[in-house]
C-alpha positions as CSV (number, residue, x, y, z in Angstrom):
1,X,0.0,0.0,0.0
2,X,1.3,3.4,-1.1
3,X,1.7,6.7,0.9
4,X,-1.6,7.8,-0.9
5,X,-3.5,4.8,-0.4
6,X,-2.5,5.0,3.4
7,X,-3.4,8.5,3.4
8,X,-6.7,7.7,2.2
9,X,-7.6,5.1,4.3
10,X,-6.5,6.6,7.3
11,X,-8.5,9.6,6.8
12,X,-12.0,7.7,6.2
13,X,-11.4,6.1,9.1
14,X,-11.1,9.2,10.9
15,X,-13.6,10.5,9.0
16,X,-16.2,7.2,9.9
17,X,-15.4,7.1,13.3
18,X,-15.9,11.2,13.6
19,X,-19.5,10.8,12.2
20,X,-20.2,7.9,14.5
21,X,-19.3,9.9,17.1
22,X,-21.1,12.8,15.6
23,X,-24.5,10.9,15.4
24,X,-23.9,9.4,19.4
25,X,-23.8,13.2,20.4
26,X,-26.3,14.8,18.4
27,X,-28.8,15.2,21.2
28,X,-26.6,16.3,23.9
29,X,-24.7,18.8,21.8
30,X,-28.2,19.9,20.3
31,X,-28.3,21.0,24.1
32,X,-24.8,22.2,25.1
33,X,-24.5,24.3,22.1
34,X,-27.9,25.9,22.0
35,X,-27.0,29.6,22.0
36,X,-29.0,31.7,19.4
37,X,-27.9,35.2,20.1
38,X,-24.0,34.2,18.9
39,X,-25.9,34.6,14.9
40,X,-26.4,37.9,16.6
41,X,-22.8,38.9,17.0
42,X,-20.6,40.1,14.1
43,X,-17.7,37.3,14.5
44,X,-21.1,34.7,14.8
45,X,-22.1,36.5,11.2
46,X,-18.7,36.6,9.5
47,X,-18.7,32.8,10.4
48,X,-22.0,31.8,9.3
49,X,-21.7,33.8,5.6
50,X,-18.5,31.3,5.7
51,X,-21.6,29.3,4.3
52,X,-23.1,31.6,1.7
53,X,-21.7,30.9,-1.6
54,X,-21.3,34.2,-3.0
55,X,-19.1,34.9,-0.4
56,X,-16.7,32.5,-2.4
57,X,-17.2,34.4,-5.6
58,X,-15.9,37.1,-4.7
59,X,-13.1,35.6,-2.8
60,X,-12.8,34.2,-6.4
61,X,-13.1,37.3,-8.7
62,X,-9.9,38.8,-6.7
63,X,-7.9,36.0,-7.3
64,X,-9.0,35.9,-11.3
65,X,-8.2,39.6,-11.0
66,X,-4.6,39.4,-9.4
67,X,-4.0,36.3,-11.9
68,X,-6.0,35.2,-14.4
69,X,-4.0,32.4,-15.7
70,X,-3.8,31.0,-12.5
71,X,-7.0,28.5,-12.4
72,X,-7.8,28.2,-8.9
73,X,-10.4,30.6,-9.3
74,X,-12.4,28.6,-11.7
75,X,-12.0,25.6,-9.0
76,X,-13.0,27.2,-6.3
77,X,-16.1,28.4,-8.1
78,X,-17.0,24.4,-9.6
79,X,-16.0,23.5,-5.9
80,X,-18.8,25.7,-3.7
81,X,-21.3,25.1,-6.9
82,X,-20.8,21.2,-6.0
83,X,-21.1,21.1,-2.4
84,X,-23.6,23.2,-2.7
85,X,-25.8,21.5,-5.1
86,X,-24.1,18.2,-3.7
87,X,-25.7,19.2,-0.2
88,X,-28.9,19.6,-1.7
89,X,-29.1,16.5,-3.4
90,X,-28.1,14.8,-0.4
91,X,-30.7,16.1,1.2
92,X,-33.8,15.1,-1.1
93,X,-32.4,11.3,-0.6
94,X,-31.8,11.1,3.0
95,X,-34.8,13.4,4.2
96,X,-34.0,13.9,7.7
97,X,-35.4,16.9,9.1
98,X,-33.9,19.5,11.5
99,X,-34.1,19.0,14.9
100,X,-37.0,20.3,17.1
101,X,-36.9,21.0,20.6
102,X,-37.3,18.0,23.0
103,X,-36.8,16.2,20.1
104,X,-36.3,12.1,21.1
105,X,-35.1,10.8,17.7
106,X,-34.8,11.6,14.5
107,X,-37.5,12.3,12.3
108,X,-37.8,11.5,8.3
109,X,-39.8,12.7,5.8
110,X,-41.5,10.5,3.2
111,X,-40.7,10.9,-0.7
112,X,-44.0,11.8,-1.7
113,X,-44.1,14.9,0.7
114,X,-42.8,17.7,-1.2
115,X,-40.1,15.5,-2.9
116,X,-37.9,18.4,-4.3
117,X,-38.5,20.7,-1.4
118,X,-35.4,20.6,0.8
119,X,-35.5,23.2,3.2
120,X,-36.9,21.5,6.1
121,X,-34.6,18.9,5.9
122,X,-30.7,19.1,7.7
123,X,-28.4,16.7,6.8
124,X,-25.9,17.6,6.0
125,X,-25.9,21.2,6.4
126,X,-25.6,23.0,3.2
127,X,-23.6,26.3,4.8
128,X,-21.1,23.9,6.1
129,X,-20.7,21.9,3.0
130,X,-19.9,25.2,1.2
131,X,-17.3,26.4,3.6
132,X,-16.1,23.3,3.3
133,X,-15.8,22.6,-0.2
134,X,-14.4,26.4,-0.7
135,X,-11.5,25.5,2.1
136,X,-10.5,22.0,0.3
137,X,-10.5,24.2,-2.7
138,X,-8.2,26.9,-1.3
139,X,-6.6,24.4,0.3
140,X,-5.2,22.6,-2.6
141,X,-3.7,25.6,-3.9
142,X,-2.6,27.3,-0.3
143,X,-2.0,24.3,1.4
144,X,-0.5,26.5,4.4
145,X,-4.0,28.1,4.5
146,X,-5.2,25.1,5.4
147,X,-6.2,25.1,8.9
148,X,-7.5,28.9,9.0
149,X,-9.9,27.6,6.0
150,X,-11.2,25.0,8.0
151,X,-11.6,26.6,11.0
152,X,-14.1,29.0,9.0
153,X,-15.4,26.0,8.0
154,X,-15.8,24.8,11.5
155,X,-16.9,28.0,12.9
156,X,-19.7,27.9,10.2
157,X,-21.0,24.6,11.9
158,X,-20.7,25.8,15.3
159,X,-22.7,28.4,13.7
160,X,-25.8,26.2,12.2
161,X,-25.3,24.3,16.0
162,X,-25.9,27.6,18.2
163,X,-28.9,28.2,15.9
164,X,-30.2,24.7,16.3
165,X,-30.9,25.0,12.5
166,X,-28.6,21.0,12.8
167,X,-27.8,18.2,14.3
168,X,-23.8,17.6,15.3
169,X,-24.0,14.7,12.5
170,X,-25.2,17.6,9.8
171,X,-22.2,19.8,10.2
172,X,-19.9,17.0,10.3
173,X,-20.7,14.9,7.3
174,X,-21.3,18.5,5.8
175,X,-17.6,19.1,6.7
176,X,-16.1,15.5,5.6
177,X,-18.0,16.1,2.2
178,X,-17.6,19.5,1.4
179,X,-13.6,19.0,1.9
180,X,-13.6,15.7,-0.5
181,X,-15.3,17.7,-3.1
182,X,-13.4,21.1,-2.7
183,X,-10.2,18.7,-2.6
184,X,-10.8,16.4,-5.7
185,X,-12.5,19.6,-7.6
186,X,-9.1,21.1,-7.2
187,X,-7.2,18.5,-8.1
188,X,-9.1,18.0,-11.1
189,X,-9.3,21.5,-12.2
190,X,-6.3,22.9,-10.7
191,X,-3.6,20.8,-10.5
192,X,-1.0,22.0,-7.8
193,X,2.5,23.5,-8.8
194,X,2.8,25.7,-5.7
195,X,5.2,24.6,-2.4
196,X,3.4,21.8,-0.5
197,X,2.7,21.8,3.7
């Protein structure tokens, strides 16, 4: 097995057990982390837009500006447009709806009730998906960036979680996802030639 294929297979597992864990918690953290006025705050707003793909467009028109051969731009654009419509796709086929207060379990929603209506339904969390998918794009071309562009990632999540617009298990399979699809969107469309972490 190569360093790669290692790589890979370390990472899912990570990635496996973190969801796991994700979906033991959801309940309690829907608890712990209840705290609606943070959306209120400005840091609580710059995290949460984060999660609003134009956000990323712009982000992406200054780097077309400062270098238009350069095609991390386009990337990063093709990146948030698939985690985005990704998220909501994923949505339509699991159909588990947001959580309610006092909430015991999880609640689904049939296919014949509004079957292309996803905005009652959570997981995963489309904001976080787009942070996400816009870090593993940025990412891939700033690798150093890295952690910042997940922590607005993550800080997007906490954001959906204060709101109790998600379960944990939304924002973290929105997080896992969105990354894989920024990442391999990247890869694809922008292959590397900058220094590595």
């Amino acid at each position: 097995m190569n360093h790669t294929t290692r790589r890979a297979v370390l990472l899912g597992a990570v990635s496996a057990v973190a969801l796991l864990a994700a979906h033991w918690l959801d309940f309690r953290a829907e608890t712990a982390l209840a705290w609606p006025a943070a959306n209120d705050r400005d840091w609580g707003r710059m995290l949460r837009v984060a999660g609003f793909a134009p956000t990323w467009l712009v982000v992406a028109a200054a780097m077309w500006l400062e270098n238009r051969r350069d095609r991390a731009a386009v990337a990063l654009i093709a990146a948030v447009a698939a985690a985005g419509v990704g998220a909501e796709i994923i949505k339509l086929l699991v159909r588990r709806e947001r959580p309610e207060a006092g909430m015991m379990g999880y609640a689904f929603r049939s296919f014949a009730d509004h079957p292309f209506d996803s905005r009652d339904f959570g997981f995963p969390s489309s904001h976080v998906m787009v942070a996400a998918g816009a870090a593993g794009a940025l990412g891939h071309r700033f690798p150093r960036a890295l952690p910042v562009l997940l922590g607005l990632a993550v800080g997007c999540g906490l954001t959906r979680l204060f709101a109790g617009a998600h379960f944990l298990s939304d924002v973290v399979a929105g997080l896992i996802a969105g990354v894989v699809i920024g990442t391999l969107t990247a890869r694809r469309l922008a292959p590397s030639t900058g220094p590595r972490a």
